[in-house]
NUKE-42886 format. One record per residue (C-alpha): residue number from 1; residue in one letter; x, y, z. Coordinates in nm, 2 decimals, padded with zeros to 4 digits. Layout:
N
{site NUM 'A' {X Y Z}}
...
This chain:
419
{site 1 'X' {01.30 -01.78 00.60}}
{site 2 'X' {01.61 -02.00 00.63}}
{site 3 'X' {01.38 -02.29 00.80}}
{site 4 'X' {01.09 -02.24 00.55}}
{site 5 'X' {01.30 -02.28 00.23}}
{site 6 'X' {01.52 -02.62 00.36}}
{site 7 'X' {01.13 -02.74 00.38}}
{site 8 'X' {01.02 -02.65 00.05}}
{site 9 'X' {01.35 -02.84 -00.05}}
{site 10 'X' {01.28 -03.13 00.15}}
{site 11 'X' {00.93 -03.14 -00.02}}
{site 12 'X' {01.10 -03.14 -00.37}}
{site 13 'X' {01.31 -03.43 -00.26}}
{site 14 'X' {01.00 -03.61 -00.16}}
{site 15 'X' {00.79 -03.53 -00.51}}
{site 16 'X' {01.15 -03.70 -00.61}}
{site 17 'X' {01.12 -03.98 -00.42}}
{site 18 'X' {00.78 -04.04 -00.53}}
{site 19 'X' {00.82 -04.07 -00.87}}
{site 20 'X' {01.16 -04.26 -00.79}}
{site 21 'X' {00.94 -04.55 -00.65}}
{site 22 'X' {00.64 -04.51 -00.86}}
{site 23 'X' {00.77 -04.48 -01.18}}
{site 24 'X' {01.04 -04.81 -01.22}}
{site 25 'X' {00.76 -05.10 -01.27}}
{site 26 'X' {00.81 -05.05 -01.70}}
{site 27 'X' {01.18 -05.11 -01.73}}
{site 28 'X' {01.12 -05.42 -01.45}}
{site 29 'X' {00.82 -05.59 -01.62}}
{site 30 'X' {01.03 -05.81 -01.89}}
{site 31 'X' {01.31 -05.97 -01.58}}
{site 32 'X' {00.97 -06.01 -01.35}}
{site 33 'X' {00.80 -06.20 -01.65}}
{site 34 'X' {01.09 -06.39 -01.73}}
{site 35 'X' {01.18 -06.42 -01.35}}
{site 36 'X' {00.87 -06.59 -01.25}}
{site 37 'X' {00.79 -06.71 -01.56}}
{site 38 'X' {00.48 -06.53 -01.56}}
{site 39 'X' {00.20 -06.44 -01.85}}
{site 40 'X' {00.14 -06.10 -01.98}}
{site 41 'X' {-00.22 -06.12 -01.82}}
{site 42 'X' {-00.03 -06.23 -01.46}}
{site 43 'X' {00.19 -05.93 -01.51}}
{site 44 'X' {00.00 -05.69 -01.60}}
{site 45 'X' {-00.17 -05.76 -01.20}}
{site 46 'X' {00.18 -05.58 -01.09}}
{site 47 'X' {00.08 -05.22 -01.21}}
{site 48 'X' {-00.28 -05.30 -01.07}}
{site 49 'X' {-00.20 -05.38 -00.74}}
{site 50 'X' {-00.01 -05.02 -00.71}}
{site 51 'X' {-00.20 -04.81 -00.88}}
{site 52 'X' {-00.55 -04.91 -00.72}}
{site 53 'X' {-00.39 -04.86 -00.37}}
{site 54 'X' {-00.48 -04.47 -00.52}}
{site 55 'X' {-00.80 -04.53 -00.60}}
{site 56 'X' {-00.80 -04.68 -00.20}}
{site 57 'X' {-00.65 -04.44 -00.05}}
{site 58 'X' {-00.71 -04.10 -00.23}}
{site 59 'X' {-01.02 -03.96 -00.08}}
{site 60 'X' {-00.95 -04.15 00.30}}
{site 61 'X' {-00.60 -03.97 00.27}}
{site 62 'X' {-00.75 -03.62 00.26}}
{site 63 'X' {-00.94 -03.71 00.60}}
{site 64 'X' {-00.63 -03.87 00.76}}
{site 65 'X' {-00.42 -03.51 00.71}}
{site 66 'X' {-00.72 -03.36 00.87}}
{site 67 'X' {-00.72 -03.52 01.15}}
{site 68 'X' {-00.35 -03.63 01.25}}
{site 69 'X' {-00.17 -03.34 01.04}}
{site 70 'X' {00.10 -03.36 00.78}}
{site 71 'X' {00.34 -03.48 00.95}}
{site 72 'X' {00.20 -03.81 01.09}}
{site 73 'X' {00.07 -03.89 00.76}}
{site 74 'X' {00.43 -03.84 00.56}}
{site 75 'X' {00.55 -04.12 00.88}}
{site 76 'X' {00.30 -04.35 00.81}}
{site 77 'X' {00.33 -04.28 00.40}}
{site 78 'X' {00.69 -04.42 00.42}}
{site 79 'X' {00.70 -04.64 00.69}}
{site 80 'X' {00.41 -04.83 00.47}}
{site 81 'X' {00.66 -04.77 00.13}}
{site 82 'X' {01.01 -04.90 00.38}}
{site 83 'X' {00.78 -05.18 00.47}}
{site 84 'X' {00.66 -05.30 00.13}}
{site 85 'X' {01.02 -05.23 00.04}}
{site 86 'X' {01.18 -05.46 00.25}}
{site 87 'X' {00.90 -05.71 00.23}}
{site 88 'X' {00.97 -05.80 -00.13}}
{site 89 'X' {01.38 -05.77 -00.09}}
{site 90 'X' {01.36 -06.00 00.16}}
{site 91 'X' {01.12 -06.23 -00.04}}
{site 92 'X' {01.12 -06.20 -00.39}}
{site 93 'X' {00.77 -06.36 -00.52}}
{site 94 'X' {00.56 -06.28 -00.74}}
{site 95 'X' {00.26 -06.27 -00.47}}
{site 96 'X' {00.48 -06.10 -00.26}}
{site 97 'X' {00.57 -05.85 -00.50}}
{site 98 'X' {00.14 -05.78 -00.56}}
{site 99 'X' {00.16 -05.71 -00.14}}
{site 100 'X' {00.48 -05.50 -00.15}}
{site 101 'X' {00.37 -05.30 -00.44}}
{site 102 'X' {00.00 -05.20 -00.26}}
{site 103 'X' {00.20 -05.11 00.03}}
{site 104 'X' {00.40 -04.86 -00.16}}
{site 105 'X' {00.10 -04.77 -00.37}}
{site 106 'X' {-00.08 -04.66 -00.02}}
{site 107 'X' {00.21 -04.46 00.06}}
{site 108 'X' {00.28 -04.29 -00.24}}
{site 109 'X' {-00.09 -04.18 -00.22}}
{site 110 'X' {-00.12 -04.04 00.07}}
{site 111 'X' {00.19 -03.84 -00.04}}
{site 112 'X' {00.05 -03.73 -00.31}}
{site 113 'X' {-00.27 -03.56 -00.10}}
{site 114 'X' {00.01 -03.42 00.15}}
{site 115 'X' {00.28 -03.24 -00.03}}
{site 116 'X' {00.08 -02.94 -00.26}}
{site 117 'X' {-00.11 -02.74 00.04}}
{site 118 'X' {00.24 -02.82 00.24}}
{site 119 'X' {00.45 -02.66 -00.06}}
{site 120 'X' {00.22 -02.38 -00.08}}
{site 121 'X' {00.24 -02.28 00.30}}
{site 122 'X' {00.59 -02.37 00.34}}
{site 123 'X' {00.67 -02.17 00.01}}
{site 124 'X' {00.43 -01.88 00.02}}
{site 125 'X' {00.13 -01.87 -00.17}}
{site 126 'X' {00.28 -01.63 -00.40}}
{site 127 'X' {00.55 -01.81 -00.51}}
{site 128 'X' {00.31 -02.13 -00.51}}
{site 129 'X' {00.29 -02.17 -00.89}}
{site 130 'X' {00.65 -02.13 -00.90}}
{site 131 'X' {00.71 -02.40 -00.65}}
{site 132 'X' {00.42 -02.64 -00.86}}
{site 133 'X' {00.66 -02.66 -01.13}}
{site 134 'X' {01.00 -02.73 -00.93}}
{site 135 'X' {00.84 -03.01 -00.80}}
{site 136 'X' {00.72 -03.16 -01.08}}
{site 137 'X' {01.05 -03.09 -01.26}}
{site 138 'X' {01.24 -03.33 -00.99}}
{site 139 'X' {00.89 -03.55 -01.03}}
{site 140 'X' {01.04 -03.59 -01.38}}
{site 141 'X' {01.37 -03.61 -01.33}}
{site 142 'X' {01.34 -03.93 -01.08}}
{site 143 'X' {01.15 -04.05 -01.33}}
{site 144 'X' {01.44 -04.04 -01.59}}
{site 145 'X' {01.68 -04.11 -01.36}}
{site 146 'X' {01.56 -04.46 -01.17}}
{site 147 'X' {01.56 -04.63 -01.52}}
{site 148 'X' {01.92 -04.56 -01.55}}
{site 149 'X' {02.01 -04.68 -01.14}}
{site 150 'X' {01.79 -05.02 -01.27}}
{site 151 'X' {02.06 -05.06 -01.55}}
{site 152 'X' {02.31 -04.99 -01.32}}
{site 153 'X' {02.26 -05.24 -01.06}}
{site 154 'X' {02.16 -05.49 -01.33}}
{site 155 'X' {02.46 -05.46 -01.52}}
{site 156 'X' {02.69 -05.44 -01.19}}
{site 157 'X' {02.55 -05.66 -00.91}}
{site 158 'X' {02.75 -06.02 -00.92}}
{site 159 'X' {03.03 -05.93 -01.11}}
{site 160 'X' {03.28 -05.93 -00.89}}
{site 161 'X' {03.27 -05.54 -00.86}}
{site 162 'X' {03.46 -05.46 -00.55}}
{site 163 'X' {03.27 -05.13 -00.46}}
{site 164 'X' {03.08 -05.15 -00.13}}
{site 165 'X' {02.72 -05.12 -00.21}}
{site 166 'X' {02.77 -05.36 -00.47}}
{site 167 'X' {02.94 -05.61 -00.29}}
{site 168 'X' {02.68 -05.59 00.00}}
{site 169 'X' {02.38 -05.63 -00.23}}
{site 170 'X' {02.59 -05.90 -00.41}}
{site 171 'X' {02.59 -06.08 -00.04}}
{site 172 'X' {02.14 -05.96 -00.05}}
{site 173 'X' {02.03 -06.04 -00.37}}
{site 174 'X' {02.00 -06.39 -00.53}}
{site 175 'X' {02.22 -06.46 -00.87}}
{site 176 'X' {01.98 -06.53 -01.08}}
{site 177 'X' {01.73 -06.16 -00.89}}
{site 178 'X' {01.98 -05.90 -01.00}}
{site 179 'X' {01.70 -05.67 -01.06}}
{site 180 'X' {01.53 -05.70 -00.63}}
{site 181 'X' {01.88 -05.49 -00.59}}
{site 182 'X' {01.62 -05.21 -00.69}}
{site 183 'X' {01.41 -05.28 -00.35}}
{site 184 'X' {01.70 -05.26 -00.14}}
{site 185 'X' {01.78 -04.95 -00.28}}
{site 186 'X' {01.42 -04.85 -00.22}}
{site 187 'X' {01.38 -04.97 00.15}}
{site 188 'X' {01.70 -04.75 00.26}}
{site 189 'X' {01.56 -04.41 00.06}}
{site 190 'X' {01.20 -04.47 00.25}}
{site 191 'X' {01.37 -04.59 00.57}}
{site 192 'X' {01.60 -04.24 00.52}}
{site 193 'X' {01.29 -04.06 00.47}}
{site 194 'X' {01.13 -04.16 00.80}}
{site 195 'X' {01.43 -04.09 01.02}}
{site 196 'X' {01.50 -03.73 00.81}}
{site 197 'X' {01.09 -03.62 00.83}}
{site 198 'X' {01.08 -03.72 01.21}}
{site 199 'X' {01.31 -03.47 01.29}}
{site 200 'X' {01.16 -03.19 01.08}}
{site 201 'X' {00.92 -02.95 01.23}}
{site 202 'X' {00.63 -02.90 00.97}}
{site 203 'X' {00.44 -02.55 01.03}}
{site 204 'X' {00.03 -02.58 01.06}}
{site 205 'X' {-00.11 -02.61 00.74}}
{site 206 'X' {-00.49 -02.41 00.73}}
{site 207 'X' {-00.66 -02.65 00.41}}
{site 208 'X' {-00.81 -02.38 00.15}}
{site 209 'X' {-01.12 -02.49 00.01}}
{site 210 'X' {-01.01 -02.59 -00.26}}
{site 211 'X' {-00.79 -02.84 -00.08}}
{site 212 'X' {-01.02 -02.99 00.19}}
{site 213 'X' {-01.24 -03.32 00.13}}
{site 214 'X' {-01.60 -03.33 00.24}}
{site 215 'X' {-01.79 -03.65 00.25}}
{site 216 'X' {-02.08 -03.56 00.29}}
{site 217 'X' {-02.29 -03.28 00.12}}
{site 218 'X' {-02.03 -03.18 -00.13}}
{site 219 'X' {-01.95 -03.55 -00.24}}
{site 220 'X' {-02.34 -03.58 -00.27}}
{site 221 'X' {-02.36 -03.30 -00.50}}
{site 222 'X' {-02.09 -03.34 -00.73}}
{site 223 'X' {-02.23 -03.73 -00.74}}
{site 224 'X' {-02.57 -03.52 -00.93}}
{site 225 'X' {-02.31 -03.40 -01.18}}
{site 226 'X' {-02.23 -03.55 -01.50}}
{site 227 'X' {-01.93 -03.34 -01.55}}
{site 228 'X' {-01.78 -03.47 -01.25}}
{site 229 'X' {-01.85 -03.84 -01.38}}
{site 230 'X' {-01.70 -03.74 -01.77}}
{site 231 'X' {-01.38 -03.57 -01.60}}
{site 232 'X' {-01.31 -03.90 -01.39}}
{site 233 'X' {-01.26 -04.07 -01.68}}
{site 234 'X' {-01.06 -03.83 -01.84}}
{site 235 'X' {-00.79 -03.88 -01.58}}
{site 236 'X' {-00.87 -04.24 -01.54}}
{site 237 'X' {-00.78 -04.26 -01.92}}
{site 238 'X' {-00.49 -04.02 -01.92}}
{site 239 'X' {-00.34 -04.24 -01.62}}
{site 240 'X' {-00.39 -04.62 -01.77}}
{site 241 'X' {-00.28 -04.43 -02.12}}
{site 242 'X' {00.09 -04.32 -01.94}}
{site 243 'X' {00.09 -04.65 -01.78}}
{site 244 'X' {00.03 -04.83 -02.05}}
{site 245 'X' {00.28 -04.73 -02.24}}
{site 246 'X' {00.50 -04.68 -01.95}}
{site 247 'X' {00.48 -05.08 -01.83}}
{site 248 'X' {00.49 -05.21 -02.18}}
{site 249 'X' {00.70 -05.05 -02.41}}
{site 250 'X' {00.97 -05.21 -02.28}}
{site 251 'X' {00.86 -05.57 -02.31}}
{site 252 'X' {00.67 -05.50 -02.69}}
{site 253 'X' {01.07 -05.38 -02.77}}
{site 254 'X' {01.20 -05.71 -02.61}}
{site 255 'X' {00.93 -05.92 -02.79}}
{site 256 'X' {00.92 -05.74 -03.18}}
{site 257 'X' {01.24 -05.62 -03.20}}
{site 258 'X' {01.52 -05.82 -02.95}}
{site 259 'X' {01.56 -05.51 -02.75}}
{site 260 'X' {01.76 -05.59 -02.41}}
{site 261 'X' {01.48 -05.43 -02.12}}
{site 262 'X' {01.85 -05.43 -01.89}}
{site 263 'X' {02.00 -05.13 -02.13}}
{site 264 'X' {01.82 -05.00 -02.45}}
{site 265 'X' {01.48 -05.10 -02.27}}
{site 266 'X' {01.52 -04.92 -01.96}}
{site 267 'X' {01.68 -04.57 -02.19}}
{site 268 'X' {01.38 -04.62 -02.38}}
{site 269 'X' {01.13 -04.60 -02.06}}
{site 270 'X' {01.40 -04.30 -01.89}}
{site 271 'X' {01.39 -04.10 -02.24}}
{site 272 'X' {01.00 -04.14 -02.24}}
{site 273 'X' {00.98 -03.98 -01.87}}
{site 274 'X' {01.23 -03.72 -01.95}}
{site 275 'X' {01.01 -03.59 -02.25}}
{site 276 'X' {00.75 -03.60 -02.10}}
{site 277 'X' {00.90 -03.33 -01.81}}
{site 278 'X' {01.01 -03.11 -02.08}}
{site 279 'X' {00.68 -03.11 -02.25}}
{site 280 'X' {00.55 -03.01 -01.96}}
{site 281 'X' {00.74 -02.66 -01.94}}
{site 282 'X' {00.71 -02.67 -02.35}}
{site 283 'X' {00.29 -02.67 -02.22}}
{site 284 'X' {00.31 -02.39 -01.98}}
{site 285 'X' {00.43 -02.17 -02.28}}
{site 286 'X' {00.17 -02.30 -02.52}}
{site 287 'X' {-00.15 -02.26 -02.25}}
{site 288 'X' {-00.08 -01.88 -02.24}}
{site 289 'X' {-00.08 -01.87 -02.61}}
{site 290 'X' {-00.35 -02.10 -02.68}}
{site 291 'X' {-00.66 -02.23 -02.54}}
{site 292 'X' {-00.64 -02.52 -02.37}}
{site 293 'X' {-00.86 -02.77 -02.53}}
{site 294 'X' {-00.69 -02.70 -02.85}}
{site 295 'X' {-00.38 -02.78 -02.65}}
{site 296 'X' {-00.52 -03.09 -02.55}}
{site 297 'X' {-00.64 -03.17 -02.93}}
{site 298 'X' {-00.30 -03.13 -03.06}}
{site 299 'X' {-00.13 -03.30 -02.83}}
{site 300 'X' {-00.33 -03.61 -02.81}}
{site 301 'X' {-00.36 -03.63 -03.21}}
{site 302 'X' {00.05 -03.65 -03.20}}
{site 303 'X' {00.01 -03.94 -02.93}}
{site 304 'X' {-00.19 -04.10 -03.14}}
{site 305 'X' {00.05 -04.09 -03.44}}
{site 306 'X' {00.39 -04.14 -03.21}}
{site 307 'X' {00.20 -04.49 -03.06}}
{site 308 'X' {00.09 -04.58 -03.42}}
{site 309 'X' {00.46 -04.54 -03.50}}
{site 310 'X' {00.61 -04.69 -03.17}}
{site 311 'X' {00.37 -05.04 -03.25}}
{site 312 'X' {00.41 -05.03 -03.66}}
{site 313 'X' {00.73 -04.87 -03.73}}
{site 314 'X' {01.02 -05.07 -03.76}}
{site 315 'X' {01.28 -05.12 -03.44}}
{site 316 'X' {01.50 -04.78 -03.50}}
{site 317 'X' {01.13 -04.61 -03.52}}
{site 318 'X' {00.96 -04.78 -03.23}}
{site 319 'X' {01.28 -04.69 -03.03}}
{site 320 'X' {01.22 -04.30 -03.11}}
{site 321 'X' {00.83 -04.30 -03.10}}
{site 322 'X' {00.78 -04.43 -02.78}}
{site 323 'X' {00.94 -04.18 -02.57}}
{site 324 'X' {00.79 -03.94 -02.82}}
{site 325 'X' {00.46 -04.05 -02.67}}
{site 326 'X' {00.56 -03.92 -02.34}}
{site 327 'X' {00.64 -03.55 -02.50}}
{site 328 'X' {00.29 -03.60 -02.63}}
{site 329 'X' {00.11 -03.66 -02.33}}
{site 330 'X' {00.29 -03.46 -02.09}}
{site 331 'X' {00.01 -03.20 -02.13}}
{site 332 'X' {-00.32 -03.46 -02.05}}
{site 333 'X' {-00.29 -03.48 -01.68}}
{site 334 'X' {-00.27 -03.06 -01.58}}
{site 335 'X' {-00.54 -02.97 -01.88}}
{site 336 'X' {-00.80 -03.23 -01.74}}
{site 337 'X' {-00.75 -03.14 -01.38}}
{site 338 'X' {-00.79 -02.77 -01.50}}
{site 339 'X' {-01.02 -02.83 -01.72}}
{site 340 'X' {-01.22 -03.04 -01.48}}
{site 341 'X' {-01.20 -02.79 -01.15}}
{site 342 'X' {-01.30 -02.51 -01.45}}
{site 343 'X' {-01.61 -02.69 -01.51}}
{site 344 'X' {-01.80 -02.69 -01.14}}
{site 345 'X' {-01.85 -02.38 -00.93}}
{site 346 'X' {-01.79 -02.54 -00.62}}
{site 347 'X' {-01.63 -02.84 -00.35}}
{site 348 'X' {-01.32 -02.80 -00.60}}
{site 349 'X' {-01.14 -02.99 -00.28}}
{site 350 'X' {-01.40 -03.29 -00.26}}
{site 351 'X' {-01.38 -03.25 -00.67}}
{site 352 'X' {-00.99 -03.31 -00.65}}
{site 353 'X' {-01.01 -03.63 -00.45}}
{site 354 'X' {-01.25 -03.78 -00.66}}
{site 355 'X' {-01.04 -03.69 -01.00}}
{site 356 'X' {-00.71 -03.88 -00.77}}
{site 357 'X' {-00.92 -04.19 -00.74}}
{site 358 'X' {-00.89 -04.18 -01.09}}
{site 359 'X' {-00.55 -04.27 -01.10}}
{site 360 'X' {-00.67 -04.63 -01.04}}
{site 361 'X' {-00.67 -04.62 -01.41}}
{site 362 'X' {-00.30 -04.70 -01.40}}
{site 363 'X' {-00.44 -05.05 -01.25}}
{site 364 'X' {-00.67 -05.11 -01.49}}
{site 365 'X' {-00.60 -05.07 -01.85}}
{site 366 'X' {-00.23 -05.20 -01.85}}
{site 367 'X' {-00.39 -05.52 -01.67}}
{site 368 'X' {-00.65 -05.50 -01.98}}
{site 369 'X' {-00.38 -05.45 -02.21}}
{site 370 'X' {-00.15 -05.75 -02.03}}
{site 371 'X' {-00.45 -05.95 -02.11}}
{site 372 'X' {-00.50 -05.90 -02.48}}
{site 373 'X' {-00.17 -05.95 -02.50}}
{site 374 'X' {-00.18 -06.34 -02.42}}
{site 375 'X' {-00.47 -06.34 -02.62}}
{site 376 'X' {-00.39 -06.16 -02.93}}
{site 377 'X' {-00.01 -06.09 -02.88}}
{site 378 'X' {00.14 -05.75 -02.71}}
{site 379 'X' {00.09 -05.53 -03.03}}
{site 380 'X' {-00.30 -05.57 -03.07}}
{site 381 'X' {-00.28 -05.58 -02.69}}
{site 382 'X' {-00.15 -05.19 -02.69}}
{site 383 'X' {-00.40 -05.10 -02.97}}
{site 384 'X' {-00.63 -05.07 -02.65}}
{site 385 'X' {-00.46 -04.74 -02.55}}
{site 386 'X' {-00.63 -04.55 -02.86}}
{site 387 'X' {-00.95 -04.64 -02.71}}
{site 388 'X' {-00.83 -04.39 -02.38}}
{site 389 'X' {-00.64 -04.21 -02.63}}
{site 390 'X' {-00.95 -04.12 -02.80}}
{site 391 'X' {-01.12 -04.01 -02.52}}
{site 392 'X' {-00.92 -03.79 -02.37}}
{site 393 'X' {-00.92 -03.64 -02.76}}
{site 394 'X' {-01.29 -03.63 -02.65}}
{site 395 'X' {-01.23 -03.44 -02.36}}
{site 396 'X' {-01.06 -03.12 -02.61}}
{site 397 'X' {-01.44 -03.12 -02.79}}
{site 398 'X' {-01.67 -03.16 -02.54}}
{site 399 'X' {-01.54 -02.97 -02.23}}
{site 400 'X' {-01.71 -02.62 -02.16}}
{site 401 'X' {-01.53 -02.49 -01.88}}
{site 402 'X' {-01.69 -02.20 -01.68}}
{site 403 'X' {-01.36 -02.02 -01.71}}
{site 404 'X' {-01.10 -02.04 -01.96}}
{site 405 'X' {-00.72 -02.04 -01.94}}
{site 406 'X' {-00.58 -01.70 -02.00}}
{site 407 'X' {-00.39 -01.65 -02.26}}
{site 408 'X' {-00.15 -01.37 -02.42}}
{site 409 'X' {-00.43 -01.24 -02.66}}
{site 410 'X' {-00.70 -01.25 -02.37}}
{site 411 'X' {-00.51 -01.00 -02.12}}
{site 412 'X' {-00.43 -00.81 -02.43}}
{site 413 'X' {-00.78 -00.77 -02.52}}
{site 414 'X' {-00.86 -00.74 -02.15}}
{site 415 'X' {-00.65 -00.42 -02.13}}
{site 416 'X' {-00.80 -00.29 -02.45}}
{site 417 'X' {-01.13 -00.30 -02.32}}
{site 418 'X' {-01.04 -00.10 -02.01}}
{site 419 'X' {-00.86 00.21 -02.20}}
């Protein structure tokens, strides 16, 4: 029990770690324009080259835990992450920093396929759901938190501060780079991660089938279904949408309003995060009360009016609205996938990697968005994320799930029925 529940631990510390890395690139997007001097088309080619390592490595991830187990795959995950890492501390370009970031994209996905069937074995199916939320409570949490460690080292590194990390990474990290302090911080968490997983034992972990990937029949019969084509968007929207916002808020703040990214820019991207965790737990409440396409409607209808704010409003509005778009859509991702799985009667495994190649839509649509923006300026730019916005507002009309969530008044009438 002892060696079962330090695992389930150790797994929360990797959902941490995850979002720790994953989660940074918004509060770094204004010093990496103004670094290398790049466009907002050029920058926006910084969240792509992450996020379509997922739509890579998704599905091949799933066959690689098959055959070489967990534990091999959590290695290679961050080995790949320490390597891309240390690759850009070392060299701080901007074509560099497209490698580095596909490298940890690849890693971060294959964690992603790993850790849920690992939680629920290591955790006990009964306390599974349980377990679900922990994680993604310290998924949240790193995601508030490595904001705040970017303002840190920014405000810190090369001034003369004696302490002992910052004077080494004041010895690592160009004057004029405070922010590549982050990557150094990054390579010792993934290098940490190796040495600590190689020494874990990790118990065998029998795939349900919900969980397992099949290439071949399965993929070709959910291929024949246009609900497995509709619900692919859906998370490919929900995904660019949070990145999106995510990557740009901070430099639309910098560019309309004179927002520093270092302090109030990086609170700004923390605060969206951390709302967007405690929607989350506000959700689970609210989907056993209501059903969970209305969720879904309400929800997106108050991202809709939080962006129009965040873009329209004036600086002290923008500064609340944007993290207010994060409470919004902390919903989107858990009622699609449910929504989605809820919708075919079978291959919900195969079903599950093709909605994670969706993630690639964290590539696309802020590149789209970085792109407008050099042509039309940053605020008609972001006006592309009511396009997603709107479909995953779709998604609450159209979906007609074979089962629905249960709610309060559906076990109560339940009970009714059997008395």
């Amino acid at each position: 029990m002892k060696k079962n529940t330090l695992l389930v631990w150790l797994i929360f510390l990797i959902f941490f770690v995850i979002s720790f890395l994953s989660n940074i690139l918004g509060p770094l997007i204004p010093d990496i324009v103004d670094s290398f001097d790049l466009s907002l088309g050029l920058a926006g080619f910084l969240p792509f080259a992450f996020f379509v390592a997922y739509g890579v490595m998704s599905i091949p991830s799933g066959l690689l835990v098959e055959k070489y187990r967990e534990k091999k795959v959590l290695l290679a995950a961050f080995a790949l992450a320490f390597a891309g890492a240390l690759l850009f501390a070392l060299i701080p370009t901007f074509t560099i920093a497209l490698l580095s970031l596909f490298l940890i994209g690849l890693g971060m996905a294959m964690l992603q396929v790993v850790i849920n069937p690992l939680l629920r074995v290591t955790g006990g199916e009964p306390h599974f759901a349980f377990n679900s939320v922990m994680g993604q409570l310290f998924f949240g949490g790193a995601s508030f938190l490595s904001p705040l460690l970017y303002s840190y080292l920014v405000q810190n590194v090369h001034t003369g501060n004696p302490a002992t990390l910052l004077a080494l990474l004041d010895q690592l990290v160009p004057d004029n780079l405070k922010w590549v302090s982050l990557y150094w911080v990054f390579a010792v968490i993934a290098l940490l991660m190796v040495v600590v997983i190689y020494f874990v034992s990790f118990p065998t972990v029998e795939l349900k089938e919900d969980e397992r990937i099949d290439t071949g029949q399965a993929f070709k019969d959910l291929l024949g279904n246009k609900a497995v084509y509709l619900f692919f968007f859906g998370i490919f929207a929900y995904v660019g949408t949070e990145q999106g916002i995510a990557n740009w808020a901070s430099k639309f703040l910098q560019t309309y309003h004179g927002v520093d990214p270092a302090t109030v820019g990086a609170s700004v991207i923390s605060y969206f995060w951390g709302l967007l965790t405690i929607g989350c737990l506000l959700g689970l409440v609210l989907l056993k009360l209501v059903d969970s396409r209305r969720v879904l409607i309400i929800f997106t209808i108050g991202a809709i009016f939080a962006l129009l704010a965040a873009l329209f409003g004036p600086r002290e509005v923008s500064l609340v609205a944007f993290p207010l778009t994060g409470f919004f859509a902390s919903v989107m991702w858990s009622v699609i996938v449910s929504l989605a799985l809820n919708s075919v009667p079978h291959h919900h495994g195969t079903f599950s990697g093709i909605l994670c190649t969706g993630i690639a839509g964290g590539a696309l649509v802020p590149l789209v968005v970085g792109v407008l923006g050099d042509w039309l300026g940053l605020r008609m730019g972001m006006l592309f994320l009511f396009i997603t916005l709107g479909y995953i507002l779709s998604i609450g009309i159209w979906a007609r799930p074979l089962v629905t969530n249960a709610t309060v008044r559906r076990w109560k009438d339940l009970f009714e029925s059997t008395v």
